[in-house]
DRENBAVO-528951 format. One line per 5 residues: their letters; for each residue x, y negated, z of N, C-alpha, C. Coordinates in steps of 0.1 Angstrom, whole numbers, plus 5000, padded with zeros to 4 digits. Each point is the difference from the previous one (the first is absolute). Example, Ala and Ser with C-alpha at 12.3 -4.5 7.8 and 13.67 -1.06 7.14 Angstrom:
BEGIN
AS	5132,5057,5078,4991,4988,5000,5009,4988,5000 | 4996,4989,4993,5009,4989,5000,4992,4989,5008
END
This chain:
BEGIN
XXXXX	7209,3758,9662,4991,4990,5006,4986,5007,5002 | 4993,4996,5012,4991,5005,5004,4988,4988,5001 | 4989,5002,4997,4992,4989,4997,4988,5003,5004 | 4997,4990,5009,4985,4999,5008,4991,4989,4992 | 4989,5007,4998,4991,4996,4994,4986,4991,5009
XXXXX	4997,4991,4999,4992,4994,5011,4990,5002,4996 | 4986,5004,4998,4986,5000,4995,4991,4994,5018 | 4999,4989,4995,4988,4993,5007,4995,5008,5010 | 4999,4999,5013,4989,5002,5012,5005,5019,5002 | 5007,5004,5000,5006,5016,4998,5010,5002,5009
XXXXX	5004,4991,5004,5010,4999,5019,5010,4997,4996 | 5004,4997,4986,5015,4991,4997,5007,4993,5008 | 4988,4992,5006,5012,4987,5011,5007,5008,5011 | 4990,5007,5005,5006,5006,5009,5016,5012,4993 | 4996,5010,4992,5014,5011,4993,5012,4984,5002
XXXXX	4995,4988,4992,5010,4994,4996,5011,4991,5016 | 4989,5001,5009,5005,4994,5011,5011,5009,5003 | 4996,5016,5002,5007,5011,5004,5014,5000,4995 | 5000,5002,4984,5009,5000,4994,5006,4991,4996 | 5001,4984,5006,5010,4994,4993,5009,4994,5003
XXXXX	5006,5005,5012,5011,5001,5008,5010,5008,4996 | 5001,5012,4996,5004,5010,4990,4999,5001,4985 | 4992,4991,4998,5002,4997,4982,5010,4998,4992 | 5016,4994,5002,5007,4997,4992,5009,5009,5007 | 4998,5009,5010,5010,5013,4998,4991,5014,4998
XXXXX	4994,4996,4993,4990,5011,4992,4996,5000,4986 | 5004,4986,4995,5000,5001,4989,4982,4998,4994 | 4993,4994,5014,4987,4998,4997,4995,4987,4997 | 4987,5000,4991,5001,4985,4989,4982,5004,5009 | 4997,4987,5008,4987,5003,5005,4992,4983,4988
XXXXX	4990,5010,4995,4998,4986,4991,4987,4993,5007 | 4995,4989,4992,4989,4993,5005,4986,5002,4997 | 4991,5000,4995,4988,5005,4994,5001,4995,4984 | 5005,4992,4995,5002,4996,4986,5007,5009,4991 | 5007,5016,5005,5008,5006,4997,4989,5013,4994
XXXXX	5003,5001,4990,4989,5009,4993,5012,5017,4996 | 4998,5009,5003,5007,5016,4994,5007,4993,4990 | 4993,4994,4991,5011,5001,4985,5013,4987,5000 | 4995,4995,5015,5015,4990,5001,5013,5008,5007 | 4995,5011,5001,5011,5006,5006,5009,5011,4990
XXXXX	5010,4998,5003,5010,5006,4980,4995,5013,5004 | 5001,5003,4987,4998,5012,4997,5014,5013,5010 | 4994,5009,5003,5009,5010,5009,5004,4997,5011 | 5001,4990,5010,4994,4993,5010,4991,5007,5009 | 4999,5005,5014,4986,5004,5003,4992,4991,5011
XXXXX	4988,5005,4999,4993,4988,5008,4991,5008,5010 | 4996,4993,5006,4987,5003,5012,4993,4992,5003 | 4983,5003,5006,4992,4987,5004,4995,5012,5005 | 4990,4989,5005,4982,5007,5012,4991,4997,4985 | 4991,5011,5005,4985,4991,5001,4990,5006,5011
XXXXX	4989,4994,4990,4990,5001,5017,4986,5002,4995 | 4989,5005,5009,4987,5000,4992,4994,4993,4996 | 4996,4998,4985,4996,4985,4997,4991,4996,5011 | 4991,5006,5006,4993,4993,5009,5006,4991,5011 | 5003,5006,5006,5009,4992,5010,5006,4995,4999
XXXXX	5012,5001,4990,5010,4988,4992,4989,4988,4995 | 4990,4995,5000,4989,4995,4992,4998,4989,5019 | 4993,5009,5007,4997,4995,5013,5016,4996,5004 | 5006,5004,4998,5018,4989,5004,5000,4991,4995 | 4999,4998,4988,5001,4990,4992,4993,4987,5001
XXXXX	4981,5004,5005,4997,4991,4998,5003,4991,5012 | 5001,5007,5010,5006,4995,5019,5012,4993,4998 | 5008,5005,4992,5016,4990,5002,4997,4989,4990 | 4991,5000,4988,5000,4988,4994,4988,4991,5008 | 4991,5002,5008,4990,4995,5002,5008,4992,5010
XXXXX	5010,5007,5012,5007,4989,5004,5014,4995,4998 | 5003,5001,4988,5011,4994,4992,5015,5007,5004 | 4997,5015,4999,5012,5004,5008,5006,4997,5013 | 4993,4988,5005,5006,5003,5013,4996,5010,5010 | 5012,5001,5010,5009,4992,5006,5013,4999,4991
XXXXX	5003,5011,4992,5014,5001,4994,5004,4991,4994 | 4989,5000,4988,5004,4987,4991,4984,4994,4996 | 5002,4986,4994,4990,4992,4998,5001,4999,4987 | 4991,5004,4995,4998,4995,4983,4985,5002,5000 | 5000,4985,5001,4986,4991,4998,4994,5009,4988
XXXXX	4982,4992,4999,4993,5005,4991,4999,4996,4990 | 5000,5010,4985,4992,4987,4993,4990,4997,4997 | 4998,4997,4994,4984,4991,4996,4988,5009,4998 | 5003,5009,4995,4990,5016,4996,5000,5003,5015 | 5008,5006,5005,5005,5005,5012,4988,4994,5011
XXXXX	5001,4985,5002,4993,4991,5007,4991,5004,5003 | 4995,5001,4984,4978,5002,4997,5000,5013,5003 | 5009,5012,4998,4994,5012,5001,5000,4999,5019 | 5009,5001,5007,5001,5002,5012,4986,4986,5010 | 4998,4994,4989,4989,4987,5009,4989,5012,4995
XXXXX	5001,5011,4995,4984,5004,4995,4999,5011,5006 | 5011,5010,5000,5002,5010,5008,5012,5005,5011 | 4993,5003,5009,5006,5000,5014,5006,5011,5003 | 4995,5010,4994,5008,5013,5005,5002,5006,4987 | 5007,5012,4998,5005,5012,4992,4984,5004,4992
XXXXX	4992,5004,5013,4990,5009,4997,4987,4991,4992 | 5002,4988,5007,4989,4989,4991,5002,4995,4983 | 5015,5003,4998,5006,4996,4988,4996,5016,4991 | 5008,5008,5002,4996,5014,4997,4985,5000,4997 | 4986,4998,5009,4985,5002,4997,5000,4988,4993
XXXXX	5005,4989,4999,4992,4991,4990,5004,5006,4982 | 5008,5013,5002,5002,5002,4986,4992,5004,4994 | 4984,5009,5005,4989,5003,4996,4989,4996,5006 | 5008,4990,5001,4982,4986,5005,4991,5001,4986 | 4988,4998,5011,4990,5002,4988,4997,4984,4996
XXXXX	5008,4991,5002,4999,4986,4994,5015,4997,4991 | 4998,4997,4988,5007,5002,4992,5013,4990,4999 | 4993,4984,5010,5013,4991,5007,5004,5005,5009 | 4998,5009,5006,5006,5008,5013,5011,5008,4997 | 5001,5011,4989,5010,5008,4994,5008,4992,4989
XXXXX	4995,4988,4995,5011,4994,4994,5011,4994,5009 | 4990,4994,5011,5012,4995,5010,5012,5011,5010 | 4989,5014,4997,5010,5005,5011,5014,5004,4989 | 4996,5003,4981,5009,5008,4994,5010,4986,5000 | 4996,4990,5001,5011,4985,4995,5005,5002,5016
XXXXX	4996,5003,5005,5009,5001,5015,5010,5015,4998 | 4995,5007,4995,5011,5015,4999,5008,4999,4990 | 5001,4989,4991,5010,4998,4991,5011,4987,5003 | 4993,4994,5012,5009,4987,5001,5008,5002,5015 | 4996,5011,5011,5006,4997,5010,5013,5011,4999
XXXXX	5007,4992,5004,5021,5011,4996,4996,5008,5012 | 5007,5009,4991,5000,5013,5006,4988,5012,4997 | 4988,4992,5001,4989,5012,4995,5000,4996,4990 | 5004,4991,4991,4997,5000,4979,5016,5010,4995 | 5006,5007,5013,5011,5008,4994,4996,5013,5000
XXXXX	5004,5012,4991,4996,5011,4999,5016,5006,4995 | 5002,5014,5006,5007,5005,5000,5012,4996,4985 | 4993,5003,4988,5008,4998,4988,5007,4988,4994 | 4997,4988,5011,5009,4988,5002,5012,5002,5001 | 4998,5011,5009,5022,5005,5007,5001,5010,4988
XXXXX	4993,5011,4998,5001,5012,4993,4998,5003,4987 | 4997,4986,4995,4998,4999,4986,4989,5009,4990 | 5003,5010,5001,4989,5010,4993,5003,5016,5005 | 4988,5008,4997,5008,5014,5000,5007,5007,4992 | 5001,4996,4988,5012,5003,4995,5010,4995,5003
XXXXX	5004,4989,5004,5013,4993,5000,4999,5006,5017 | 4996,5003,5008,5000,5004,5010,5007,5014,5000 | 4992,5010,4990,5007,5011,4998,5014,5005,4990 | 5001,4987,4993,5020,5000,4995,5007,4996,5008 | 4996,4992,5014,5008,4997,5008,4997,5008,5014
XXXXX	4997,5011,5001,4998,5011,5012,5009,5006,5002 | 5011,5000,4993,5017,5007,5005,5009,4991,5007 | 4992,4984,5000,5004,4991,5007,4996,4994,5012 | 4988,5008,5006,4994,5001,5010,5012,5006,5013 | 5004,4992,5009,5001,5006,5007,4992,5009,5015
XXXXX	4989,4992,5001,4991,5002,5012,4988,4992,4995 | 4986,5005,5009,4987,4994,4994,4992,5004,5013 | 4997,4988,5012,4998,5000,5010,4981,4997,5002 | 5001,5004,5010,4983,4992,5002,5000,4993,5016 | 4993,4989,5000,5002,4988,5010,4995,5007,5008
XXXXX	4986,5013,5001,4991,5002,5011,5013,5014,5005 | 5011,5004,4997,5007,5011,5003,5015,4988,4999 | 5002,4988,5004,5011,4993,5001,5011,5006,5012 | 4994,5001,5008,5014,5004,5011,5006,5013,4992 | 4994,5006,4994,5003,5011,5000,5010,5005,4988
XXXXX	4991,4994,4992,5008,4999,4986,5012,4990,5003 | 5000,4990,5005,5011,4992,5006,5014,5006,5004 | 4994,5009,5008,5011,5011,5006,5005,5008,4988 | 4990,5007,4993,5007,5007,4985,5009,4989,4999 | 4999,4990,4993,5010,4989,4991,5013,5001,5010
XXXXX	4996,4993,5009,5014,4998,5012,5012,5013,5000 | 4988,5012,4996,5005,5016,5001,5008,4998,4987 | 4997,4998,4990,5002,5000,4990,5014,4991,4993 | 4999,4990,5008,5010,4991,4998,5011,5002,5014 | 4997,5011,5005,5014,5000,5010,4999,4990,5009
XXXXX	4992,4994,5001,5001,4986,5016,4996,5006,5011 | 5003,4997,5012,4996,4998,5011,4985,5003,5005 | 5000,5003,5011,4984,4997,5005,4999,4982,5007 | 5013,4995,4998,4997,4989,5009,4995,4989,4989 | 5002,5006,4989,4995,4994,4987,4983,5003,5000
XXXXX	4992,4990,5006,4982,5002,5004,4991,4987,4996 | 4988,5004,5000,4992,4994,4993,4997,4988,5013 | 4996,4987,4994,4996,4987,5010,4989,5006,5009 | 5000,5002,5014,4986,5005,5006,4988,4984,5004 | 5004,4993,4995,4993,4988,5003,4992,4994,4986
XXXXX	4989,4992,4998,4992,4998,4990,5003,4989,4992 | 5012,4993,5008,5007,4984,4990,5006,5004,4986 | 5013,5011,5013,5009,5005,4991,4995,5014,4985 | 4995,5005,5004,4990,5011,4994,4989,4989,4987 | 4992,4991,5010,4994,4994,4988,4986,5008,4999
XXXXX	4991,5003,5011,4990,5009,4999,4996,4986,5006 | 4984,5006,4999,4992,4996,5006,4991,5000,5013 | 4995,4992,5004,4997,5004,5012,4991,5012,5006 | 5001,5007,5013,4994,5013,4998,4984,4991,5003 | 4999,4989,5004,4989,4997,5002,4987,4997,4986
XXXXX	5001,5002,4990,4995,4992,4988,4996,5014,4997 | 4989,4993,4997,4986,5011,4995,4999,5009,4983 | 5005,5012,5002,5003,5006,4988,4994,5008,4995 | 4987,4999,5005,4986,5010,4993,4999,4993,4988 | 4990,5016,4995,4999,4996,4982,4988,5007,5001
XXXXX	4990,4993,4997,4984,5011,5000,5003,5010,4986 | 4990,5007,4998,5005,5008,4994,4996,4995,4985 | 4991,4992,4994,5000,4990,4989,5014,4993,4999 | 5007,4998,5008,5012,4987,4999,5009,5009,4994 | 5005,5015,5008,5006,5012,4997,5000,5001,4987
XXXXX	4990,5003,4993,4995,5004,4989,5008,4990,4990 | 4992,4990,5003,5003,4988,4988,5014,5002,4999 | 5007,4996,5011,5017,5000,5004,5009,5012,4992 | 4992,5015,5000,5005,5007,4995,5000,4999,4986 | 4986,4997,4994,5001,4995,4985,5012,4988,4996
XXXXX	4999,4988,5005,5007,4995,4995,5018,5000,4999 | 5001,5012,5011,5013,4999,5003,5003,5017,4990 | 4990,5004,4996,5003,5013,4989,5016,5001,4994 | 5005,4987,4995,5015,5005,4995,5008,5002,5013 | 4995,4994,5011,5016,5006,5008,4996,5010,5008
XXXXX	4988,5008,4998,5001,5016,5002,5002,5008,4992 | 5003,4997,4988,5004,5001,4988,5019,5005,5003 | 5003,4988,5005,5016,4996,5001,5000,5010,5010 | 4992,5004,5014,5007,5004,5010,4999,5014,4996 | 4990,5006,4993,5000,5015,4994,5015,5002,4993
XXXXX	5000,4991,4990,5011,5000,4997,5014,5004,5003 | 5002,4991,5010,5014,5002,5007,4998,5011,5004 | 4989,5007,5010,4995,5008,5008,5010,5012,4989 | 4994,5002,4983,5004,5012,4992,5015,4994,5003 | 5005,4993,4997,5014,4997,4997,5010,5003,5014
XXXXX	4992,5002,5014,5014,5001,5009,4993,5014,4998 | 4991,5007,4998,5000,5018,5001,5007,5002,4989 | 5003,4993,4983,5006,5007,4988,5017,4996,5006 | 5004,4989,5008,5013,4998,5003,5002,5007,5011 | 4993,5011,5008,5005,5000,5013,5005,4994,5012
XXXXX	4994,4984,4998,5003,4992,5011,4994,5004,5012 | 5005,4997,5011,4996,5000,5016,4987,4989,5003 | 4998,5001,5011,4988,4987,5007,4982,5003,5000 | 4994,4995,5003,4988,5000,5004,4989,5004,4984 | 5009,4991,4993,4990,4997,4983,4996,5017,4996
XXXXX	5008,5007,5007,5008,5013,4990,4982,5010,5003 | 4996,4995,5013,4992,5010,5002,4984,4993,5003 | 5003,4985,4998,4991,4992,5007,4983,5001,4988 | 4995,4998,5010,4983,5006,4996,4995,4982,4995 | 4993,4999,4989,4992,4989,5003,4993,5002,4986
XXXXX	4985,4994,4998,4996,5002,4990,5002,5009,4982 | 4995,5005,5000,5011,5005,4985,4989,4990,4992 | 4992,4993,4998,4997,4991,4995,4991,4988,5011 | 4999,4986,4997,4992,4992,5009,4987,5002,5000 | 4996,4997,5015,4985,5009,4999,4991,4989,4997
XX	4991,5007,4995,4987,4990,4995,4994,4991,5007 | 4991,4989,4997,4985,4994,5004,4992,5011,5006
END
């Protein structure tokens, strides 16, 4: 059994649209976001994306702020409400984290812990790095969303399918956002963003050592991004 790992805002909907016509003659288990590495048995191998926390951060806050749709609708809750009535964009939420008014950064951190999808950080799915690194022989592939077609192609390569086996080129099915929504981050917002998201550049170094110590294929193997988050 082969086991796809979903981590939030990292192109899942889309791999899973691809693949799940071919799933039960592959022997593929595509799970849902509630599926954490250590639900998967031991010796088993698995795969997921991720993505730069920053940008995975600006996804997140765009598909919750309009409730996932068009795909799906799952209303807000109540946290949700107040943060999105206060802040309008990615980059206004992000700067209110080092507002120099002290209701201003309470409101923005109670907004970065209550809206789904940005209060997730990598070690939700991946548990820790150790438990990460006893289960790296169980890795099958370790993908990155900003290198998806391509790494896509590895997997498909990898699993013997077809080329007619392809990613959704439309934004319902895929689950992206619109190219029209405003994805700047002044460079204070950056900052803050990169501080607070510290463990899942943490996690992506990580994997990063773990497909070079496994010899895995794909984008991660060579991919450049911070060796630590950059400062204020």
């Amino acid at each position: 059994m082969l086991h796809f790992l979903h981590i939030g805002k990292t192109g899942g909907t889309a791999i899973k649209h691809a693949l799940r016509p071919i799933g039960p003659t592959r022997n593929l288990a595509l799970h849902g976001h509630g599926t954490r590495f250590s639900d998967i048995p031991l010796g088993e191998q698995v795969f997921f994306f991720l993505r730069d926390p920053l940008s995975r951060f600006v996804s997140a806050f765009y598909s919750r702020q309009r409730e996932g749709r068009p795909r799906y609708v799952v209303p807000w809750s109540h946290e949700e409400a107040a943060a999105f009535g206060r802040f309008h964009t990615p980059n206004e939420l992000a700067t209110g984290l080092s507002s120099s008014s002290g209701a201003e950064r309470r409101k923005a951190e109670r907004a970065m812990r209550n809206i789904a999808h940005v209060n997730a950080n990598y070690w939700n799915w991946l548990v820790s790095p150790a438990y990460l690194q006893s289960r790296s022989a169980d890795i099958f592939f370790i993908g990155l969303q900003e290198q998806l077609a391509s790494d896509f192609a590895t997997i498909r390569m990898r699993l013997g399918v077809s080329d007619d086996v392809q990613l959704p080129d439309d934004d319902v099915d895929a689950h992206r956002n619109p190219v029209s929504v405003d994805r700047t981050l002044s460079e204070a917002a950056a900052a803050n963003l990169a501080a607070w998201y510290a463990a899942d550049f943490a996690a992506m170094r990580e994997c990063r050592r773990i497909a070079r110590e496994q010899g895995l294929e794909g984008a991660i193997v060579d991919a450049e991004w911070p060796a630590a988050p950059p400062s204020a």
